[in-house]
Each structure stands twice: as structure tokens, then as C-alpha cells.
C-alpha positions as a Python dict, from the first residue, in 0.01 Angstrom:
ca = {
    (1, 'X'): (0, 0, 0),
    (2, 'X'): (-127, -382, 74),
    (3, 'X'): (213, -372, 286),
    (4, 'X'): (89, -114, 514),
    (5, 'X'): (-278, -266, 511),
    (6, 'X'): (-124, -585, 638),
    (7, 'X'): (129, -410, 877),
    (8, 'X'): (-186, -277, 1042),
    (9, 'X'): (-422, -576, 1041),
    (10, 'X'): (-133, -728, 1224),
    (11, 'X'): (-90, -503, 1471),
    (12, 'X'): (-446, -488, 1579),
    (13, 'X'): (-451, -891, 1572),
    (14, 'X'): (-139, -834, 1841),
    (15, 'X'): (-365, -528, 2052),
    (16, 'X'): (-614, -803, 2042),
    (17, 'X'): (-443, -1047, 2185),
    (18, 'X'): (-341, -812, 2455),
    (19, 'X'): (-648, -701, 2520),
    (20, 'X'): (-776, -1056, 2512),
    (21, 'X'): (-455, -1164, 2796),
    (22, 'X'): (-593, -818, 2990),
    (23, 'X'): (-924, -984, 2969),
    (24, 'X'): (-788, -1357, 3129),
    (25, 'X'): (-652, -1123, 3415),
    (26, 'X'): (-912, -918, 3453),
    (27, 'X'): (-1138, -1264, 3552),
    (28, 'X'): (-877, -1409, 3755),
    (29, 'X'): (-869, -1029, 3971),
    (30, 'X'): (-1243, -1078, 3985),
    (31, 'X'): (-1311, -1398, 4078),
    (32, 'X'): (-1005, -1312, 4364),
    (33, 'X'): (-1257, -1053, 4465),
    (34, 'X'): (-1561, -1239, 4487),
    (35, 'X'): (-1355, -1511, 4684),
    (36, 'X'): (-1187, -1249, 4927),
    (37, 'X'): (-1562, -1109, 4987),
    (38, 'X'): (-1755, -1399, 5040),
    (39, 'X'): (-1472, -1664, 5159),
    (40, 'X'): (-1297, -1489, 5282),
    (41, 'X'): (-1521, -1220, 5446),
    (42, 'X'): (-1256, -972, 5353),
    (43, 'X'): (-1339, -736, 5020),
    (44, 'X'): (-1053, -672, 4790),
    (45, 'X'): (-1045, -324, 4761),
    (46, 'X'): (-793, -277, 4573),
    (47, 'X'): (-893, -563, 4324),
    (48, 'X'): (-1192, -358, 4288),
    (49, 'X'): (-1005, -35, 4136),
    (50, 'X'): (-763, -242, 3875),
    (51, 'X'): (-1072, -413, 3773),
    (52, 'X'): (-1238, -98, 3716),
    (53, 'X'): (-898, 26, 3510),
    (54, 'X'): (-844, -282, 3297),
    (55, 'X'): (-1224, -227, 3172),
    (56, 'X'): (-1161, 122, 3061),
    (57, 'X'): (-822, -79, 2887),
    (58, 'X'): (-987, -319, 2726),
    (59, 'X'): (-1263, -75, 2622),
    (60, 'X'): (-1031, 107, 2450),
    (61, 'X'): (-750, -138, 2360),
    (62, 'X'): (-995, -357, 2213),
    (63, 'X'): (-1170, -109, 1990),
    (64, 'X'): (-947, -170, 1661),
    (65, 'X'): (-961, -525, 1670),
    (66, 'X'): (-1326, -541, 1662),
    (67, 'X'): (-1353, -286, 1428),
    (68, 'X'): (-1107, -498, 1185),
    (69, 'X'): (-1304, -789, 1276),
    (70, 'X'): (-1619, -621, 1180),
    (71, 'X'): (-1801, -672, 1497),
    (72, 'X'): (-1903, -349, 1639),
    (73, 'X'): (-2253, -294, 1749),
    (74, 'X'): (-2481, -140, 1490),
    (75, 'X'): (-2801, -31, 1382),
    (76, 'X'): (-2908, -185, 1091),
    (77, 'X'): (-3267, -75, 1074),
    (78, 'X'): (-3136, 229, 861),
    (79, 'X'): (-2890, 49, 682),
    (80, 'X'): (-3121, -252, 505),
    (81, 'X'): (-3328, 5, 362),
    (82, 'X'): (-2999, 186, 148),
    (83, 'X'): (-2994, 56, -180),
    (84, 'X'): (-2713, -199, -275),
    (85, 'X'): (-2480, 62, -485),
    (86, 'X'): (-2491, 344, -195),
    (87, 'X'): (-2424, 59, 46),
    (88, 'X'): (-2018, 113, -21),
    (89, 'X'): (-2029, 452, 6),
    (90, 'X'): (-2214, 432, 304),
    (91, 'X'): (-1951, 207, 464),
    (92, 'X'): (-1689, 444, 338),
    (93, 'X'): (-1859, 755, 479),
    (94, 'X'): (-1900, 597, 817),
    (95, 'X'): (-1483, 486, 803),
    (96, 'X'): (-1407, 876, 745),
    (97, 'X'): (-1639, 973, 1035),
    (98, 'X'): (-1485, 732, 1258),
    (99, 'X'): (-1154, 830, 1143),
    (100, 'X'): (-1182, 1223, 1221),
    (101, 'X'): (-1381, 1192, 1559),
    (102, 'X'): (-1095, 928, 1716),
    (103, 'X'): (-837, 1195, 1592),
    (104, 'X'): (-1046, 1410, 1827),
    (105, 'X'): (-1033, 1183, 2099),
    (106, 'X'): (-684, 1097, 2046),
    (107, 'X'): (-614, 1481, 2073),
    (108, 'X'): (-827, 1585, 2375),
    (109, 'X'): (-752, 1275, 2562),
    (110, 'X'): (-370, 1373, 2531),
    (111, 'X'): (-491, 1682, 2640),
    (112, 'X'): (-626, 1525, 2934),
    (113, 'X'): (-318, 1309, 3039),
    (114, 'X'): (-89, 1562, 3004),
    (115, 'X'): (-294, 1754, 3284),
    (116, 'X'): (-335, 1463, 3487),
    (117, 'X'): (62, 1376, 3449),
    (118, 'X'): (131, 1742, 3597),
    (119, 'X'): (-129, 1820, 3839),
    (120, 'X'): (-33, 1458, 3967),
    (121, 'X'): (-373, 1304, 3983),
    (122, 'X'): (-442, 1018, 4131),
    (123, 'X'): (-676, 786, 4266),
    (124, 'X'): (-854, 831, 4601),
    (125, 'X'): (-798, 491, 4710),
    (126, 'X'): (-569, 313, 4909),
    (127, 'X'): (-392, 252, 4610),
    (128, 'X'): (-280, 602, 4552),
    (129, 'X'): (-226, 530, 4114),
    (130, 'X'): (-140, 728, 3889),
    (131, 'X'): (-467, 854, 3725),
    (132, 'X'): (-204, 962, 3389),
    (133, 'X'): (-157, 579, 3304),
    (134, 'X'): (-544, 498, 3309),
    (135, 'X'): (-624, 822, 3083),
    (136, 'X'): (-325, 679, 2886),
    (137, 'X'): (-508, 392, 2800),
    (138, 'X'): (-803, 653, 2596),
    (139, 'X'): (-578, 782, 2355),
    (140, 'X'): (-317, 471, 2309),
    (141, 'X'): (-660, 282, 2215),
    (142, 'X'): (-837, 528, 1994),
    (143, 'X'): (-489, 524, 1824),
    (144, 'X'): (-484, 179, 1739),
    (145, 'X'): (-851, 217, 1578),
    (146, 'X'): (-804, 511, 1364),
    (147, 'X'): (-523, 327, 1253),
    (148, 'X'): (-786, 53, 1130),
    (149, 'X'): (-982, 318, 1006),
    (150, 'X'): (-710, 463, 784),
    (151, 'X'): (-677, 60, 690),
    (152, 'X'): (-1033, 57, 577),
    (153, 'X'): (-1033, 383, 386),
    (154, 'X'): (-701, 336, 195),
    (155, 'X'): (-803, -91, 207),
    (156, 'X'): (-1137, 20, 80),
    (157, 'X'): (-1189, -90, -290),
    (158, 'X'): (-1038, -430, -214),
    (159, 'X'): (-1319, -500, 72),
    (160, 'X'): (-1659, -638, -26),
}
């Protein structure tokens, strides 16, 4: 079992890299569209759209890692106030919740590429994408964080 809890921890440290490399490029395309704009009073249309799909990427991509990293937002006006032995079963009950509703998203946003992939969708732009490769990116990434999920579950008497 501590194989498998280590086989994913590492695999969301790698999708965090990535996401973290998609992040470097995603500057560099901005800052290339600022400078096209303003230097070069010429706007980089087309930096604009693959700006707008490496957010939904990283978005997405990036959700596991933070979540094995601990570092998702949350509300902890609710969650001071439990008392200290309901506080594991609290984190425990909010790892199966996350776990079922990204196997929802993971199934309707298949759902969603495969109708994308056949009715050929794509953008409006001059770039003409594929729409099917930026609804990829929903699924791929809620993947990749039920995966942690499943880590923390089956991880979850080891954890603090």
C-alpha cells in the first residue's frame, strides 16, 4: 500500500512540475502580449487565446499537487470550532467528498470532449483549435486529484 501512496505523491510532484513549466510559459506568452500591444502597437491575438487555455491547464493540472501539498483554499471558521477527535474524521469525510464529485467531473467532462472531438468544435478565432484538447485538460486534471484523494483516504491513518 505505502508503494502505491508513494507512486502517487510522485506523480503529482511530476503534474506539478508541469504545471509549474506551463506556468513559466504562460508569463513569457504574456509578457509577449503586453510587449506586442504596447511596443509594438500590434495586440497578440492569438497569445491572448493560449493564454486563456494554459489557465484552464494549470487550473486543472495543478489541482492534485496542491491538494497533496495541502494548500487549497479553505474556510476555517467552521473547522476551529470541531472538536480535536472529530477533526480526522472531518478531514476524512471531506477526502471522500472530493473523491466522488471529481469522479463526476472526470465522467461528464469526458462526456463533454467526446462531443466536442465529433461535432469538431473549435475556437472562433483566428486560430481555428481544437476546442477537444482544451476540454481535455478538465478531466486529465480532475484525474490526477482524485488520484490524491484516493492517496489520502487509503494514506489516511498514517497522516496527522
Amino acid at each position: 500500500m505505502k508503494k502505491i501512496v508513494n507512486l502517487i505523491d510522485r506523480i503529482n510532484e511530476l503534474v506539478g512540475l508541469l504545471a509549474g513549466i506551463f506556468n513559466f510559459f504562460l508569463l513569457l506568452l504574456v509578457l509577449w502580449g503586453i510587449f506586442s500591444r504596447y511596443v509594438l502597437r500590434s495586440p497578440s491575438y492569438i497569445a491572448l487565446e493560449i493564454s486563456g487555455y494554459l489557465m484552464v491547464l494549470l487550473s486543472f493540472l495543478g489541482a492534485g499537487y496542491i491538494l497533496l501539498k495541502e494548500k487549497h483554499v479553505s474556510v476555517q471558521v467552521l473547522t476551529v470550532k470541531i472538536p480535536e477527535k472529530y477533526k480526522k474524521f472531518h478531514k476524512l469525510s471531506i477526502n471522500v467528498i472530493l473523491m466522488l464529485f471529481s469522479l463526476l467531473i472526470i465522467y461528464e467532462g469526458m462526456d463533454f470532449v467526446i462531443l466536442a472531438f465529433k461535432e469538431d468544435y473549435r475556437s472562433t478565432s483566428l486560430l481555428n483549435f481544437p476546442l477537444w484538447i482544451t476540454y481535455l485538460t478538465i478531466p486529465v486534471g480532475t484525474f490526477f486529484f482524485f488520484l490524491q484523494t484516493v492517496r489520502n483516504i487509503v494514506n489516511f491513518k498514517e497522516d496527522k
